[in-house]
N, C-alpha and C positions, 0 to 999 in steps of 0.2 A: 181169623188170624191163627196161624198154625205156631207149636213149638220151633218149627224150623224158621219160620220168618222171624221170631225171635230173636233166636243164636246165629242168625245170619246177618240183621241189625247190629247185634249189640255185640258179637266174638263172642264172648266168653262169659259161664253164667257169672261170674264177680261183677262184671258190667251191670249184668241184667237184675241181679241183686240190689246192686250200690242204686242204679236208678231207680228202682220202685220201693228198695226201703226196706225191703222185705226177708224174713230168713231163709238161709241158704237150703233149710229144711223142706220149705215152701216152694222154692221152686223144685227141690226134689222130688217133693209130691206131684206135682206136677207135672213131671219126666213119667213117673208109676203110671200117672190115668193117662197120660199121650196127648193133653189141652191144656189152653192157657184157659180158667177161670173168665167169666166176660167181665165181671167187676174191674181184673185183672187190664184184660183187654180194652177195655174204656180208657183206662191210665194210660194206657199204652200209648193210644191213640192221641191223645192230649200231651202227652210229654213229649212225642217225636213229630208236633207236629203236621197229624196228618199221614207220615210218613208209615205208621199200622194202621192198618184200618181192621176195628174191632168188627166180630160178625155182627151184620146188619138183620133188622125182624120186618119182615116183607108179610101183608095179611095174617099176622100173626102168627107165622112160623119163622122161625129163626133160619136164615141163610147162612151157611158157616160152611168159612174156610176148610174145616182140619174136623176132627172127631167131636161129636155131644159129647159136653162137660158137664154131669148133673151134680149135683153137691151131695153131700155122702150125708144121711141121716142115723139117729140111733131113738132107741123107741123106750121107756119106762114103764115096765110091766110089773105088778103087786105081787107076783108068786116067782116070775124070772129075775128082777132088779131089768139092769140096765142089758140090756140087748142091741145089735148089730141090726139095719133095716137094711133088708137085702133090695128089694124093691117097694113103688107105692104104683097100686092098682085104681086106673078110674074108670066107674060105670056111667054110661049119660044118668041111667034112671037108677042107679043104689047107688049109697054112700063110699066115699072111696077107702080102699083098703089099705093095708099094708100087709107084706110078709116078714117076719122078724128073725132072727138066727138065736136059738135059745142056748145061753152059752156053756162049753161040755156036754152037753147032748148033742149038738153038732144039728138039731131038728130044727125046722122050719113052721112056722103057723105063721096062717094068714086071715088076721080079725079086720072089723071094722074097729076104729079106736079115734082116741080122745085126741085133737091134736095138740094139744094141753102139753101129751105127754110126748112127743116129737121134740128131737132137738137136730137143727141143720149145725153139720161142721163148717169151722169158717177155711181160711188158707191158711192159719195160721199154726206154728207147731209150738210147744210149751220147750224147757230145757232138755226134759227127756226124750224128745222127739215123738210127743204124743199127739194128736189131730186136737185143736182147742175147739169145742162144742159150743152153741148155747145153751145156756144153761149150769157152766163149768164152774164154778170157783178157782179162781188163780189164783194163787200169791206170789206177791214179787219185794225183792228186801226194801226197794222203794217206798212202795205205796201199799204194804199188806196187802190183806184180802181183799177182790174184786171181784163179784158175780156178775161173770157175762151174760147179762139174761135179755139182750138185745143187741142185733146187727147193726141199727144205730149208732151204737156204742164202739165200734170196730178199730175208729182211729184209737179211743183210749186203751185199747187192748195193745193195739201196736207199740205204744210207748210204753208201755210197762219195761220196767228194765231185765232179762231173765224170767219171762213170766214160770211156773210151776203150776203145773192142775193140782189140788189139793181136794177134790171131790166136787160134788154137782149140788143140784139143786133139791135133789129126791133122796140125797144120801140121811137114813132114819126116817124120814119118811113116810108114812101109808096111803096106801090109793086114796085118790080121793082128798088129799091134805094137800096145800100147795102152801113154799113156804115163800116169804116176801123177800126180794131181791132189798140191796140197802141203799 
């Protein structure tokens, strides 16, 4: 399923917002990478009916419409804090990698690491149009503080009224220290 079989479906993204629920944020993001999310596209495919058909996974490679949508990670490093993952490397026979963007130095390293310390973004953006992580701490005047420490968790994010990022999970923190979601 492509962006454009979307806004060809539904006109206008207010449509395409109103029927999936979603912030108008989120589908901007969306426009940026040039894919509809598959989670996304699952919805899709079930609320119209049939009439999107979400990409199909044929012997385990995905058959798609429109461009790879990979979900944007960020990585918790003890000397950088919180860094950007620019990519994740797989060897058949070594561990897999990642490469991180170490932030103001604008430099790149690529370790083997903990995936402990990985956190996937979800679709979702906070009030100040921040990308909501797991791992995040939101607060919303609702329902306070919520640590997203699970994509399970995704519908309750949704409802949150205004959510705000308020910090993560590693904020004070030391390597090595993992603190308990609530």
């Amino acid at each position: 399923m492509t962006l454009e079989d979307v806004y060809t479906y539904y006109e206008t993204p207010k449509n395409i917002i109103n029927a999936l629920g979603i912030a108008r944020q989120s589908l901007a993001q969306w426009n940026m990478r040039g894919c509809v999310p598959i989670m996304q596209q699952l919805r899709l495919e079930i609320i119209t009916n049939g009439e999107l058909k979400a990409d199909k996974i044929k012997n385990n490679k995905r058959e798609q419409s429109g461009k790879l949508c990979l979900p944007n990670y960020r990585y918790f490093n003890e000397t950088h804090g919180m860094c950007a993952v620019d990519s994740l490397i797989f060897y058949e026979a070594r561990k897999t990698r990642i490469v991180y963007i170490i932030e103001g130095a604008k430099k790149r390293k690529v370790i083997t690491f903990d995936p402990q310390y990985l956190m996937q973004a979800t679709d979702l953006m906070d009030i100040d149009n921040k990308n909501i992580f797991v791992g995040d701490v939101v607060f919303s005047i609702t329902s306070g503080n919520f640590i997203f420490d699970d994509l399970k968790k995704i519908d309750q994010l949704r409802d949150l009224d205004q959510p705000m990022i308020i910090g993560h999970i590693y904020d004070g923190v030391k390597y090595g220290e993992h603190r308990e979601s609530c």
